[in-house]
DRENBAVO-915232 format. One record per residue (C-alpha): residue number from 1; x, y, z. Coordinates in steps of 0.5 Angstrom, whole numbers, plus 2048, in hexadecimal, padded with zeros to 3 digits. Each point is the difference from the previous one (the first is absolute). Layout:
% DRENBAVO-915232
  resi    X    Y    Z
   NUM    X    Y    Z
...
***
This chain:
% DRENBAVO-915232
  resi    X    Y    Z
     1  81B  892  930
     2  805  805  7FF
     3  806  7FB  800
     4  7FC  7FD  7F9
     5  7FF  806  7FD
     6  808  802  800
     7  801  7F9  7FE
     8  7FB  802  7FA
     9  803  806  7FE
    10  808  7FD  800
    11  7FD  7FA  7FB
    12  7FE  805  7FC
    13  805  805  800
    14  805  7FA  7FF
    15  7FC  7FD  7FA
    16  801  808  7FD
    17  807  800  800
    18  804  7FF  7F9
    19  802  7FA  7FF
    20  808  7FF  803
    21  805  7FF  7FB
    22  801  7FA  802
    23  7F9  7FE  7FE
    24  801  804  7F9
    25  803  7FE  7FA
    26  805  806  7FD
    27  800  801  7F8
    28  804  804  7FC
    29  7FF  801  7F9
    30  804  804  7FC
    31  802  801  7F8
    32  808  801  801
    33  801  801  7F8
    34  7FC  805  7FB
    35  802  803  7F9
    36  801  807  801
    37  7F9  802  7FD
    38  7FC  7FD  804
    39  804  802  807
    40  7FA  804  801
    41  7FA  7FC  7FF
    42  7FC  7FC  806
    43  800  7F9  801
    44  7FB  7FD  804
    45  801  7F9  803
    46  7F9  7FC  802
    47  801  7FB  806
    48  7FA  7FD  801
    49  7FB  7F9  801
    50  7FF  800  7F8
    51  800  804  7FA
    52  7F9  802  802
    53  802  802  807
    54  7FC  807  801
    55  804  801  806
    56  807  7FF  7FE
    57  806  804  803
    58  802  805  7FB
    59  807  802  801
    60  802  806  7FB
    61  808  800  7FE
    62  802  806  7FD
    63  806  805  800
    64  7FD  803  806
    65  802  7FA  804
    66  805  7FE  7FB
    67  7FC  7FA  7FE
    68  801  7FC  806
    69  7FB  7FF  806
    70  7FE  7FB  806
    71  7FA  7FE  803
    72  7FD  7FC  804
    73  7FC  7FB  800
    74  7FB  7FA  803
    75  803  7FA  7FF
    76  7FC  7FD  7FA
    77  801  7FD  7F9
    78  802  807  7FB
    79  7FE  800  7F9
    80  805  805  7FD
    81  800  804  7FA
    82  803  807  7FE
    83  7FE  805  7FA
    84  802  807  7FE
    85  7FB  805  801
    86  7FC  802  7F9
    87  802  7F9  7FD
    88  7FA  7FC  7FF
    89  801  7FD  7FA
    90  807  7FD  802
    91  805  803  7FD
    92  805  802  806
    93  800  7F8  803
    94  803  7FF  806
    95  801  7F9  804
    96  804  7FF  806
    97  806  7FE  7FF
    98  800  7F9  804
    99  7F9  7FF  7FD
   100  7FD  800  806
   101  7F8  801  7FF
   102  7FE  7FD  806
   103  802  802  806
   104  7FF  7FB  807
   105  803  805  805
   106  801  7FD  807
   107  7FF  803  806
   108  807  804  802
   109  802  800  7F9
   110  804  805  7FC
   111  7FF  7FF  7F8
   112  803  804  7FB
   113  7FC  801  7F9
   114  803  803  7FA
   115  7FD  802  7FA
   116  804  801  7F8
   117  7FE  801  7F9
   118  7FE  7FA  7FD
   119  801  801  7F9
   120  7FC  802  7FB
   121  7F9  801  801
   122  7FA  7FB  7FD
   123  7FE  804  7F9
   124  807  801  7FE
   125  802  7F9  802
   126  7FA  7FE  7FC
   127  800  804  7FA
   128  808  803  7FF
   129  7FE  806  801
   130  800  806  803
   131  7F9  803  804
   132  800  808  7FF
   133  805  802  7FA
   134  803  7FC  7F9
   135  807  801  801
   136  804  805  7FB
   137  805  7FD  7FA
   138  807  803  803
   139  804  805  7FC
   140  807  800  7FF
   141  802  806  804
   142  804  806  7FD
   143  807  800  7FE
   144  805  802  806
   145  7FA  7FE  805
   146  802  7FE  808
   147  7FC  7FC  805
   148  800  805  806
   149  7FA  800  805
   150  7FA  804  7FF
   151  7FA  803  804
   152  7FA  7FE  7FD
   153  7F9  803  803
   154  7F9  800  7FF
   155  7FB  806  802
   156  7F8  800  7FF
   157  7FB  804  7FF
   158  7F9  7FE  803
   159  7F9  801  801
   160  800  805  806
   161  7FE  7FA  807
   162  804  7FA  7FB
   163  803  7FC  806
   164  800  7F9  7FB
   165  807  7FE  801
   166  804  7FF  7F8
   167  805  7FC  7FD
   168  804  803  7F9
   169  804  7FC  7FD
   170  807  802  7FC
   171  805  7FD  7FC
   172  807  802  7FE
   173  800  7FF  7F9
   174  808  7FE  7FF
   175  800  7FB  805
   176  7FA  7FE  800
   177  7FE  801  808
   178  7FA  801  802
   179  7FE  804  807
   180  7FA  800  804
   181  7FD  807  804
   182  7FC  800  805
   183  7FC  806  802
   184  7FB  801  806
   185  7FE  806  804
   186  806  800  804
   187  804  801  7FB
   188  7FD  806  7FD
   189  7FD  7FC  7FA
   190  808  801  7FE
   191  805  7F9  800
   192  807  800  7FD
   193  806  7FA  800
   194  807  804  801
   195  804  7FB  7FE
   196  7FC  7FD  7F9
   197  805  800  7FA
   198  802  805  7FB
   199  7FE  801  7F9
   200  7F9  800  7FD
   201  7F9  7FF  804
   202  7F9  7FE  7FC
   203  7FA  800  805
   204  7FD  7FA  7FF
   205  7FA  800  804
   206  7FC  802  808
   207  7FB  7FD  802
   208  7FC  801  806
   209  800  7FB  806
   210  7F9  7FD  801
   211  7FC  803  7FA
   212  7FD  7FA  7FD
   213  7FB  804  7FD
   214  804  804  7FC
   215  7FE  807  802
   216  805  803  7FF
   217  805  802  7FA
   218  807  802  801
   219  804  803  7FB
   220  808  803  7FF
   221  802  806  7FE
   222  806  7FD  7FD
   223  801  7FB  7FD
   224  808  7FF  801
   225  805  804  803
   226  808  800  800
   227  802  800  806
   228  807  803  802
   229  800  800  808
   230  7F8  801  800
   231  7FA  800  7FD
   232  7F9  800  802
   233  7F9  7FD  7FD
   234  7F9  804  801
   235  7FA  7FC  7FF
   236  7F9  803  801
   237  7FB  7FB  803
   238  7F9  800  7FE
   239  7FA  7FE  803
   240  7FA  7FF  7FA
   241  7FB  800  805
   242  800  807  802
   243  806  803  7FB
   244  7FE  808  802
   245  803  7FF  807
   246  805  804  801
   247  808  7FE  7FF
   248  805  801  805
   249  808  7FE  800
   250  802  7FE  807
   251  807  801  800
   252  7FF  807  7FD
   253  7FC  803  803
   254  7FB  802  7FB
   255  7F8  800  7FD
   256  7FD  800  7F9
   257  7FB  7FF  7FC
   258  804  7FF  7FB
   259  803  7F9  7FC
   260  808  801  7FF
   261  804  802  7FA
   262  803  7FA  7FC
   263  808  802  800
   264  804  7FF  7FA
   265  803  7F8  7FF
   266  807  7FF  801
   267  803  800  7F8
   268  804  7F9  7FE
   269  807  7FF  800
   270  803  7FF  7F9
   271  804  7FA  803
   272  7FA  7FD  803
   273  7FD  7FA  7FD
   274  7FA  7FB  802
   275  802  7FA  803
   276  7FC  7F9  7FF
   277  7FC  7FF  809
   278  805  7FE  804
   279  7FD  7FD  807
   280  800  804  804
   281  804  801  806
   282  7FB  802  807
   283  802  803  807
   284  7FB  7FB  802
   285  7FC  7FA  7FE
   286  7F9  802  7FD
   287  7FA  800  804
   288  7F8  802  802
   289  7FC  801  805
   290  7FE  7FA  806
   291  7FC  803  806
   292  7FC  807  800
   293  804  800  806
   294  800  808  802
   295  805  804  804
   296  803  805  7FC
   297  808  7FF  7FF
   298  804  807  7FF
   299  802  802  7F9
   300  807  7FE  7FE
   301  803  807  7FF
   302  800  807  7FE
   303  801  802  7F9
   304  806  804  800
   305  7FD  808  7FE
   306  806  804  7FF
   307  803  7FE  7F9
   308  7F8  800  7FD
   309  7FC  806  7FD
   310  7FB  802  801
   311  7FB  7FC  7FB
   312  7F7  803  7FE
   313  7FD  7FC  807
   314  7FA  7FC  7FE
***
C-alpha cells in the first residue's frame, strides 16, 4: 500500500514539472529597427491558436528590453500578429519581416520573429492624406538662414489626475519636416526631439490617444516658434465633461485654476514668401491605432528647460 502510495506521488510530481526544453519550442521576437519617435513605444507581438484566441501569450518589447524577448512555448501551430500600444486604428502597421503569420513550432525548435514598419497605415493609403493634422505650405527661409540642428519640445498642461497619453504634431515650416511627440506620465507630460532641423516651427495639431468620443480639446499657446537651438511649445488640455478640474503642468511642478495667456506671434521676415504645398517629407510613415493594446511605454524625452522663461501656467 505504501509502495503504491509513493508511486502516486512520483507520478504527480513528475506530471508537475515544466516541460524540458527539449520538449518546448523557443521564440524570439524582436523589432530591430524603429524611427526615432517611436523608440519609446510598446509593441506587443500576439501568438496564439487564432486571432480570437483569448488566451494568447503577449510578449511586450519595449525599450526596457531593448525590444527584443524570448519565450517558450508548447509545440503547436501559432497565428502571429504585432501592433503598437495605442494603435487601434492601424496607423503604425508592422509585419514581420519573413511574413510569417502562422508559426508551426516543433518540439526543440528555436524561431526567430522580427517585426518592421510596413508602410503607411490604411486611412492614409486610401485617402492620400494625413489622419491628425493638414500639412502647412513651406516658406522660404530668410536670408542668410543655415540648417543646424535644434531641440524642439513640447510641454503641457493638464487636468490634475490626466494620465492619457498625448501625441503633438510640429512641422518645420522651411523644410517641410514634420515631427511627431509623444507624451506620457513617465515623462512628466514633457517631450522633446534634440536633433530636429533649425528654422521655423507651426504646431499643427495633438491628439489624445484612444479618445474616440472627443472629450477632450487640446489647444496651443503658440502657434509658431523660431528655433534657434530650442524652443518649446505649451498646449493646454481640456476635459469638456468636467472643465473646472484643477490644472497642473507636470514638468513644472505647479497648480492653477487658471488658462494660460496667449504669447505673442513670431513676426514674418521681409524675405519670406509662401510657396505652393510641397509633399511633405516624415521621419516616419503615417499611421493609426490597431489593438487597444495596454502597457504603457515611456515618454520619449524630456523637454530641455534651461533656455525656456518662464511662461503664466494654465
Amino acid at each position: 500500500m505504501k509502495k503504491s502510495l509513493l508511486l502516486m506521488l512520483l507520478l504527480f510530481a513528475l506530471a508537475a514539472l515544466p516541460v524540458c526544453a527539449e520538449d518546448a519550442a523557443e521564440v524570439t521576437v524582436s523589432v530591430p529597427a524603429l524611427p526615432q519617435e517611436l523608440q519609446n513605444r510598446t509593441v506587443l507581438v500576439s501568438l496564439g491558436s487564432s486571432p480570437a484566441d483569448t488566451d494568447a501569450v503577449l510578449v511586450a518589447l519595449s525599450g526596457l528590453n531593448g525590444y527584443t524577448e524570448t519565450v517558450t512555448l508548447t509545440p503547436a501551430d501559432y497565428y502571429c500578429t504585432a501592433a503598437f500600444q495605442y494603435d487601434a486604428l492601424g496607423d503604425y502597421p508592422l509585419c514581420e519581416t519573413n511574413q510569417t503569420v502562422f508559426l508551426h513550432a516543433e518540439a526543440g525548435g528555436r524561431y526567430d520573429l522580427t517585426y518592421a514598419l510596413s508602410g503607411a497605415g490604411w486611412y492614409e493609403t486610401a485617402t492620400g492624406q494625413q489622419r491628425y493634422y493638414t500639412p502647412l505650405p513651406t516658406e522660404t527661409p530668410p536670408s542668410g538662414y543655415q540648417a543646424g540642428t535644434a531641440q524642439i519640445g513640447v510641454y503641457l498642461t493638464v487636468p490634475s489626475g490626466f494620465s492619457q497619453p498625448v501625441v503633438a504634431y510640429l512641422q518645420n515650416l522651411y523644410t517641410g519636416d514634420i515631427y511627431e511627440l509623444n507624451l506620457y506620465d513617465a515623462n512628466d507630460m514633457a517631450a522633446a526631439m534634440p536633433q530636429a532641423v533649425s528654422g521655423k516651427y507651426a504646431y499643427l495639431s495633438a491628439r489624445v490617444a484612444g479618445d474616440t468620443a472627443g472629450r477632450y480639446q487640446i489647444e496651443s499657446e503658440q502657434a509658431v516658434l523660431l528655433a534657434g537651438d530650442g524652443v518649446d511649445f505649451h498646449l493646454t488640455v481640456t476635459d469638456t465633461e468636467q472643465p473646472n478640474r484643477t490644472m497642473q503642468t507636470p514638468s513644472r511642478g505647479q497648480v492653477s485654476q487658471e488658462q494660460p495667456k496667449p504669447s505673442e506671434s513670431v513676426p514674418e521676415s521681409d524675405s519670406q514668401s509662401v510657396k505652393e504645398p510641397t509633399r511633405v517629407k516624415k521621419p516616419l510613415p503615417a499611421a493609426a491605432e490597431i489593438l487597444p493594446l495596454l502597457a504603457a511605454g515611456g515618454g520619449l524625452f524630456s523637454v530641455r528647460r534651461k533656455r525656456r522663461r518662464q511662461r503664466p501656467q494654465g
